[in-house]
C-alpha atoms as a printed R data frame, in Angstrom:
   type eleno elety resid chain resno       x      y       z
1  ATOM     1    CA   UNK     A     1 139.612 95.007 144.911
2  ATOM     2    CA   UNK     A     2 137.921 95.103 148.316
3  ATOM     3    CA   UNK     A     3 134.483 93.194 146.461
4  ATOM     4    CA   UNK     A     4 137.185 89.962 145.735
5  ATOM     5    CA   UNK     A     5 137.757 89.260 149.872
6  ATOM     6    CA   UNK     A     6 134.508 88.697 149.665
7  ATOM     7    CA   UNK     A     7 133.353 85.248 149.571
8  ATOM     8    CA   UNK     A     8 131.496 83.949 146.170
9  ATOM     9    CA   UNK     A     9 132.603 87.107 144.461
10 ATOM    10    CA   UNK     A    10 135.226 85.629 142.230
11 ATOM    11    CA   UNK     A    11 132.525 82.326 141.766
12 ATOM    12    CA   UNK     A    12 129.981 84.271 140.566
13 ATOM    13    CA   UNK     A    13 132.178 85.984 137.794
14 ATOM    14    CA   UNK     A    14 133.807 83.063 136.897
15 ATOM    15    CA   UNK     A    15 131.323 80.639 137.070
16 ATOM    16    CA   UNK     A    16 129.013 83.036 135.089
17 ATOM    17    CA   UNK     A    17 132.006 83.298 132.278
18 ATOM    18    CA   UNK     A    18 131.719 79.446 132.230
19 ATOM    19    CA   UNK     A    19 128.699 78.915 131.177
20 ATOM    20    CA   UNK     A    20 128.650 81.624 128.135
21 ATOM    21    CA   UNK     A    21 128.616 84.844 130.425
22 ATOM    22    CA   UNK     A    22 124.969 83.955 130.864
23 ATOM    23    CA   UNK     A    23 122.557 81.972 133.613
24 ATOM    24    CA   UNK     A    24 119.026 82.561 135.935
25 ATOM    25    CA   UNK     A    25 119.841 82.789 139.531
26 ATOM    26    CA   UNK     A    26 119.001 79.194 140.428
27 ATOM    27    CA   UNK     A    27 121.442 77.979 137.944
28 ATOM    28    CA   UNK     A    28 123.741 80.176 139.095
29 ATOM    29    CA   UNK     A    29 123.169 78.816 142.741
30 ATOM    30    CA   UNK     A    30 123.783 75.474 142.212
31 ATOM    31    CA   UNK     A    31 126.552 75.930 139.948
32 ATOM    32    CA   UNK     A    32 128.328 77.743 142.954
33 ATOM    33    CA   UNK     A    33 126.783 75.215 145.445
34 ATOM    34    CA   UNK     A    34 128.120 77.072 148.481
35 ATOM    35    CA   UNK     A    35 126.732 80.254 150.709
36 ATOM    36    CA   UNK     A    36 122.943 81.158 151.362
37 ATOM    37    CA   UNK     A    37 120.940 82.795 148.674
38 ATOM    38    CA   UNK     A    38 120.965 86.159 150.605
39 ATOM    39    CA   UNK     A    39 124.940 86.036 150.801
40 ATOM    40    CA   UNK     A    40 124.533 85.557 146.975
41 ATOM    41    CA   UNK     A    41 121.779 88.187 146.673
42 ATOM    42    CA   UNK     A    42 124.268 90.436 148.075
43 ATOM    43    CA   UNK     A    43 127.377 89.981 146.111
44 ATOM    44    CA   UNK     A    44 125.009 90.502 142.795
45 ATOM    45    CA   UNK     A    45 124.525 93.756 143.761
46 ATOM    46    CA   UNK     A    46 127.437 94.639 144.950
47 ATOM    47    CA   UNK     A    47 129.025 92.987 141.414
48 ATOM    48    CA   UNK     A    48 125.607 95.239 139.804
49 ATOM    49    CA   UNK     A    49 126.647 98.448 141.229
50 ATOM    50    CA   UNK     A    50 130.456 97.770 140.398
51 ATOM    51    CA   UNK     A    51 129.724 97.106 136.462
52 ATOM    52    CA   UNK     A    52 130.670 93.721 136.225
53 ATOM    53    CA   UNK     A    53 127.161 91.794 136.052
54 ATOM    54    CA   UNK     A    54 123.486 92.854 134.575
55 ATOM    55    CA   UNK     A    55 120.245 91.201 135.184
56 ATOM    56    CA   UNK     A    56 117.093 91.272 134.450
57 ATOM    57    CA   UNK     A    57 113.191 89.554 135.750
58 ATOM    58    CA   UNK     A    58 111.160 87.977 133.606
59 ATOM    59    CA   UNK     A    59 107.729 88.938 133.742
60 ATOM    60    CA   UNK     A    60 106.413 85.393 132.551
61 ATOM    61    CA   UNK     A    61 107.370 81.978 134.177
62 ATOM    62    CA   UNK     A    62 107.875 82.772 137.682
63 ATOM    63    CA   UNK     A    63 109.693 85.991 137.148
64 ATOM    64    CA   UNK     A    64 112.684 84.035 137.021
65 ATOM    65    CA   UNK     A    65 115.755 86.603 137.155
66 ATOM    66    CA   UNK     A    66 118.330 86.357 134.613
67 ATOM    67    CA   UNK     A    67 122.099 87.330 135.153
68 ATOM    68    CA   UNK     A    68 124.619 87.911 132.585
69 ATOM    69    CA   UNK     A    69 128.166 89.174 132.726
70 ATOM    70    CA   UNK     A    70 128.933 93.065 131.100
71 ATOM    71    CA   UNK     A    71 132.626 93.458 129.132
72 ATOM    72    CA   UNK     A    72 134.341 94.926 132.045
73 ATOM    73    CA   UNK     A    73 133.000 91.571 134.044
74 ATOM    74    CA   UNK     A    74 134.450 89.003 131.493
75 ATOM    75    CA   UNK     A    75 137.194 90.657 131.216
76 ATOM    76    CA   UNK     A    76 137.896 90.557 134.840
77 ATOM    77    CA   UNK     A    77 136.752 86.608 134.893
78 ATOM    78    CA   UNK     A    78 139.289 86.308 132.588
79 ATOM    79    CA   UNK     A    79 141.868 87.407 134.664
80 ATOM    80    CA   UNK     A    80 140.268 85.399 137.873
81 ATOM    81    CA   UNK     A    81 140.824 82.361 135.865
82 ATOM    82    CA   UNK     A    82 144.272 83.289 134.925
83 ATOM    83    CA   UNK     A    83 145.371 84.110 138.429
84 ATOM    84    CA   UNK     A    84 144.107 80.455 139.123
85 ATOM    85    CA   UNK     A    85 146.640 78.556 136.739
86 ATOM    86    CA   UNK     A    86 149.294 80.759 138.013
87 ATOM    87    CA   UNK     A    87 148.561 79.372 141.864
């Protein structure tokens, strides 16, 4: 539970479940709109190492990376979004 006090935690997984569980880390960025790119940097691996997100680097175009969301993290996205129509 500790990872949601953390700001852009619950935007990433949400915004990511938004937009079909799926996006590249500048889309991602400017979806959120908010925070540096290292404070988002962070929370992706911290969301990685939890189970909640994948990603992967392309090797063409840049080596854009590309983040999705796992079952465990839709599920809980789910539930973020829920817990917002409640408040």
């Amino acid at each position: 539970m500790e990872i949601f006090a953390k700001a852009g935690s619950a935007d990433i997984l949400v915004t990511l479940l938004e937009n079909q569980g799926k996006l590249f880390l500048t889309e991602l960025k400017r979806k959120i709109g908010k925070g540096s790119m290292s404070t988002l940097n962070t929370r992706l691996i911290e969301l990685k190492s939890l189970g909640l997100i994948k990603d992967e680097q392309e090797s063409k175009f840049g080596g854009r990376r590309y983040i999705w969301l796992t079952s465990k993290g839709k599920k809980i996205a789910k539930y973020l979004l829920e817990i917002d129509t409640i408040i």
